[in-house]
Each structure stands twice: as C-alpha cells, then as structure tokens.
N, C-alpha and C positions, 0 to 999 in steps of 0.2 A: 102052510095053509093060511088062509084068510078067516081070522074071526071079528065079529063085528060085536062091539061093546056098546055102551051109553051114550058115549061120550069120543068115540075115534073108533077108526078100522087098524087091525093088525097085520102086517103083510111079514110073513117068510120073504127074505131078499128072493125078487125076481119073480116072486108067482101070480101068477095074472087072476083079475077077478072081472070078470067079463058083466057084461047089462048093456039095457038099453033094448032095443027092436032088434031079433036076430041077431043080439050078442053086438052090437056092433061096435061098441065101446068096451076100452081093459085097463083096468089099473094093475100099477105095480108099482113095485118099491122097487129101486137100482140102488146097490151101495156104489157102483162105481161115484156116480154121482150124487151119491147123498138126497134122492129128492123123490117124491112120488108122482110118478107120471101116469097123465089119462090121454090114453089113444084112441084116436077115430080111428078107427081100423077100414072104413068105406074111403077116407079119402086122405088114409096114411098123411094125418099130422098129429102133431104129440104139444097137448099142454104139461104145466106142469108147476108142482108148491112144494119151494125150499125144505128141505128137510128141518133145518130149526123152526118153523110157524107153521107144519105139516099139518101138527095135532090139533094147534086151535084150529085150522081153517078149517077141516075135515069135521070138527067136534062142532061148528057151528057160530064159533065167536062170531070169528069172520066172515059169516055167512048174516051174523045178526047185525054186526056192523053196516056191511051195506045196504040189506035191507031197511035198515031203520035209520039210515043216516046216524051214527056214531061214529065212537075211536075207541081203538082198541091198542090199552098199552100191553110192556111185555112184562108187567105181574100179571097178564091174564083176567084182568077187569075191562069191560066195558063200561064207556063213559060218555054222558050227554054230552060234554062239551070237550075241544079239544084241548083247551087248559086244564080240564082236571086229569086227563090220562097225560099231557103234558106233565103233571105236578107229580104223579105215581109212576112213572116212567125213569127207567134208569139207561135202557140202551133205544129201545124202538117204541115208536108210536106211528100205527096204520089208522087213515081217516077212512071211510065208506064216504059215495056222494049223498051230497046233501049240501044246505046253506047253513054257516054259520056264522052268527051275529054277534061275534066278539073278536076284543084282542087279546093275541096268542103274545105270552111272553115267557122264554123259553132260558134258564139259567140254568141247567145241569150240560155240565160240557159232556162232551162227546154220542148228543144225543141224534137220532133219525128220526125227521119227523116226514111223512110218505103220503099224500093224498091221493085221491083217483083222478088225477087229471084238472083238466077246466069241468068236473062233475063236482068235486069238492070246492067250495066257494066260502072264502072269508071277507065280511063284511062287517071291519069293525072299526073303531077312530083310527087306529095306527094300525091294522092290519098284523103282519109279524113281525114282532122284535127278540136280539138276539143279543144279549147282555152279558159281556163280561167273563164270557168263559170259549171253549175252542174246540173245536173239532166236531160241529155241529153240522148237519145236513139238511137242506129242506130242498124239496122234489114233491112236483106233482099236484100243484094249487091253482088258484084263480081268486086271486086280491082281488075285491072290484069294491067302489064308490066311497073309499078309506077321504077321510074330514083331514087328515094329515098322511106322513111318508107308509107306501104300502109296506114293503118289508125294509128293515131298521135293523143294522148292528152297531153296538157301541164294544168297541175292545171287544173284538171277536174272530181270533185269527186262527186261519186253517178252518174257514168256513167253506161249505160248499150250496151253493143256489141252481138247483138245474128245474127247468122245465116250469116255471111258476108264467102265468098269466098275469099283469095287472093292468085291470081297467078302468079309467079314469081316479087317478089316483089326485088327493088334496094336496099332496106334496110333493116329492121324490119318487119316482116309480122305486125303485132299488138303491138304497145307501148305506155305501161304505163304510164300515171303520173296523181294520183290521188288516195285518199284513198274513197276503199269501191266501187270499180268494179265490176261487172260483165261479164264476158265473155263465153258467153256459143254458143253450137251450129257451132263452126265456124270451115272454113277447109284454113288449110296454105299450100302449097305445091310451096316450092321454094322462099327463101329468105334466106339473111343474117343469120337474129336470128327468131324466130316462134315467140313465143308473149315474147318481151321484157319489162320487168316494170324496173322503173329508181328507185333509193333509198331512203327511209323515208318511203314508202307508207303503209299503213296497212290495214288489213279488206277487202282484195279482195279476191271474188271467182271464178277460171278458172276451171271449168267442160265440159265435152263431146266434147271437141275438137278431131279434127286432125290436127296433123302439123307433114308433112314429106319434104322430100328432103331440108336440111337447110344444108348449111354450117357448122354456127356455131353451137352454142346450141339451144335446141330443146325450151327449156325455161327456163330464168334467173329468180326465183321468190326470188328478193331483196324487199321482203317486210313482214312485221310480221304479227302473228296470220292473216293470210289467209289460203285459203283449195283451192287443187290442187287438181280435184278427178276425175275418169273415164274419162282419157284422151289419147288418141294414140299419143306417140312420133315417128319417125320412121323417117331411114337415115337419122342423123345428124352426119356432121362431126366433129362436138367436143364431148360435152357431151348431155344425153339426158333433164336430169336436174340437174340445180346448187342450189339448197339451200342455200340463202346467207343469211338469217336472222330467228330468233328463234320465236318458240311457232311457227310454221307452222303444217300444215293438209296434209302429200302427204298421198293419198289414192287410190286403186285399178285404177292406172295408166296400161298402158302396155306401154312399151319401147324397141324396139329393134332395130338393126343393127345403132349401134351407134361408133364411132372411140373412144370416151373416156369412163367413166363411163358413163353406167346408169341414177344412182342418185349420186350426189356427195353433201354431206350433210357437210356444213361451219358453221353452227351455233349451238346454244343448243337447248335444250329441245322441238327439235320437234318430230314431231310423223310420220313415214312413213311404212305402217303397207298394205300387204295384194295386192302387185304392182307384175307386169310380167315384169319380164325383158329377153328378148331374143337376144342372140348373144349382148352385151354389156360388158364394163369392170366391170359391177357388181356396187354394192354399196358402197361407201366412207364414214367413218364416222373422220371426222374432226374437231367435235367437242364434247360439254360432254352433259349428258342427257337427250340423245337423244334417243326415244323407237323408235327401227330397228327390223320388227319382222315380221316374217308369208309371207316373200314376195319370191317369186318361180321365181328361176335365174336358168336360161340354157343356 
C-alpha cells in the first residue's frame, strides 16, 4: 500500500497511487528499474525520478530548489549558492533555474555537478573551474558575460563537459587541460578562442558542438590521438581549426566563414577526411603523413 509521511511517499513495489481529474495520473515504484514512475494515463506517457534522489524530490528538496533558484547537494542541504553545495558535496550537486553571480570552483574529484539547462545561468569572472582532480562532470548550464575563460580546467583528466551554453565569454569559451576529455553537446557563441585545450594533453574527444562568433580560432586541438568529429565552426576570425599535434581524428566537421583557413594541419600523421568547409581559406597541410581526403571545400 502507499503511505504518505512528512517528508516522502512509501510505495509497496508496483502499487499504483492514482490522482489528478478522474484519477488520471499513477504513481509507482518498479523495482525492475529502480525508479518511481508518474503516468499520464490519458495520453500514455511516463515520467519518472531515479531511485537514489527519489526521496529528496518527492520530500520537496528538489522541489525548493527550483522553485527558489538553489542547489541542492547530496548531504541533503540546500544552498544559496552553488559553491557552497559545491563545498558540502561529495558525489552530486543538482542546480534549480535561476541566475548565479559567481565563480564556481570545484576541487573534490569525482564530483557531478547538473544544472537545468540554459535556465540555470553562471555569471561570474571565470565562470567554472575545475582544479586538479578527475573524474568530474558538468552538464546542463549557461556561462554567460564571464570578464575571463567561461569553463577552466587546470590537471583535470577524465573530465566530462556536456551540454553547457557559453555566451560571450572574456576569454576561452571552454579550456582544456587534462588528458582524456569529453566535450560534447555544448554551444560557444562569442569568445576569445571556442574550446581552447593547452599542450601535452591526449586522448580527448570534442563532438557535436557549436562554436560561432570567436575572434580567434574556432579551435586549437594541441593535443595527440584525440577525435574532433561532427562539429559546427562558424565566424571565426582567424582560423576555423589549428591542428597542432599528430595521430589526430578531424572528421565530418563543417566549417565556414572563417578569415584564415578552414583546417590548418601543423603536425603528422593525422587523418582529416570527410569535413565541409564553406567560405574559408581551405585546408593547410604543414606537415607529413597526413591523410587529407574526401573533404568538399567551396
């Protein structure tokens, strides 16, 4: 049976607790999948909240989080700001939308930090940085009018960047430093450099981006055997990408209206095979075997 407490609901696996107009909504717990699911029953779709954050969401954390623009770490405090649930936080920290007027700097490895999209909004000198430790995740923000680089790692490998917005950024939309990146999903529009990585790093993958209106280059990838793949470069004022180190992956990028090259290829034996280049200076090859093939320049 379903009892209802203080503080959370208790569900027997699988018993449905019906409401709404004519019942029209049910909750239940599945142990198949560990999660608590709420069905539209009128137009048969199913939401649904992970089994481990069940209790806060349901008991209202998370419910005061977005309402009130907070963060909520996983000691189960809510916190004004997202440095302080940052600072109490050992595995997850969930933002609610809202604008937040600081910088987030983030030293406990292995941590998840989770916004609500382009609703959650950091606007602070440096935006987020990520210091010195590994296996950290940030998902689900919107950097906007940062005075220096929006998001910043220094030695921070086996990071993962998905989905972050950053809009007009003082510095670097997104900078590297760390081997074995992830950077997917994210959109740049208006900085310095789009996603800048610093030199040594290896083993990162930058996929599905956009990054337009840069000054500089669209993207500097000074790092070895990584993959650069289905990614939008666009209006950048120097080049669209530098290739500055060997055994690289650029693949079905598109690239256009750019003041320098295209792709401007500095090292060997990479492979850049199967990219759209529009209105740009075309491809550079600078150094030696380097397979340049199959890529459609106009």
């Amino acid at each position: 049976m379903v009892t209802f407490n203080v503080d959370s609901l208790d569900f027997v696996d699988d018993e449905e607790a019906r409401f709404g107009a004519g019942d029209a909504f049910a909750s239940r717990y599945s142990s198949s999948n560990s999660r608590l699911e709420i069905e539209d029953l009128t137009n048969a779709t199913t939401a649904f909240l992970p089994q481990d954050v069940g209790t806060d969401l349901v008991g209202g954390k998370f419910a005061e989080t977005v309402a009130e623009g907070k963060a909520l770490a996983d000691d189960g405090s809510v916190y004004d700001t997202i440095q302080g649930a940052v600072n109490n936080a050992s595995s997850w920290v969930k933002v609610g939308p809202g604008t937040f007027d600081e910088t987030v700097d983030i030293t406990t490895a292995g941590l998840t930090v989770e916004g609500s999209g382009d609703r959650t909004a950091i606007s602070g000198d440096n935006g987020i940085s990520v210091s010195e430790v590994g296996n950290v995740t940030l998902s689900n923000f919107k950097v906007e009018d940062t005075d220096n680089t929006s998001v910043n790692t220094i030695s921070a490998p086996n990071l993962t960047v998905d989905n972050i917005t950053v809009i007009d950024s003082g510095g670097a939309g997104i900078q590297i430093d760390g081997d074995d990146v992830i950077i997917s999903n994210c959109r740049i529009d208006g900085a310095t450099a789009g996603i800048n990585p610093t030199t040594g790093n290896s083993g990162n993958i930058i996929y599905n981006n956009v990054v337009k209106n840069i000054s500089g280059d669209g993207t500097l990838p000074a790092y070895p055997e990584s993959v650069i793949a289905y990614n939008t470069f666009e209006n950048c004022g120097l080049k669209g990408m530098y290739v500055g180190r060997a055994d690289m992956v650029v693949y079905a990028n598109i690239i256009k209206n750019t003041e320098g090259d295209g792709i401007d290829v500095n090292d060997n034996d990479n492979v850049v095979v199967n990219n759209r280049l529009i209105n740009t200076g075309g491809i550079s090859d600078n150094g030696s075997g380097n397979l340049i093939q199959s890529n459609l320049i106009t």
